[in-house]
N, C-alpha and C positions, 0 to 999 in steps of 0.2 A: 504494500500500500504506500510505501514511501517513497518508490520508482513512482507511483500514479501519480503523486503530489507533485514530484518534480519536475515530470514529465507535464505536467497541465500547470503548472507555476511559469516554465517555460513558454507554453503557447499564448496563455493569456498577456506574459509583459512584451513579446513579439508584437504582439496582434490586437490588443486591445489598450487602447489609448484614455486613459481617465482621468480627470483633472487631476485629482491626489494618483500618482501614482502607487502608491504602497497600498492601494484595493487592490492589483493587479497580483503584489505581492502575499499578499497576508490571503487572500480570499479562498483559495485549496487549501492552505492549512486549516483555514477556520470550520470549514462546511468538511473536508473530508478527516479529521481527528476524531470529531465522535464515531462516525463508522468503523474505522478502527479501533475504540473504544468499545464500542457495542461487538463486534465480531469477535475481538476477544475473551470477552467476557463470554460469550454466548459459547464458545467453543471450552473456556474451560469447565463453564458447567456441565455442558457433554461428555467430559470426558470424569471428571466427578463420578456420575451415573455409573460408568461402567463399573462390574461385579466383578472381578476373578476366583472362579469355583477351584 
């Protein structure tokens, strides 16, 4: 997920032009960190769950 950040951190300050620049900056990490807060979290409770017999 930190490739995706970078990788769309890049294309927005290329490509999109905002009067503050640092929207273009900050904005993938804002909107995409709880996603990776929520995936991980969800993935260690799955794994929690599992039993070994």
């Amino acid at each position: 997920m930190g490739g995706y950040i970078a990788t769309f951190t890049a294309f927005l300050v290329q490509n999109l032009h905002t009067d503050p620049s640092f929207i273009a900056w900050l904005a993938p990490t804002v909107i995409l960190t709880p996603v990776i807060i929520y995936s991980t979290n969800k993935i260690k409770k799955g794994k929690s769950k599992i039993v070994l017999k």
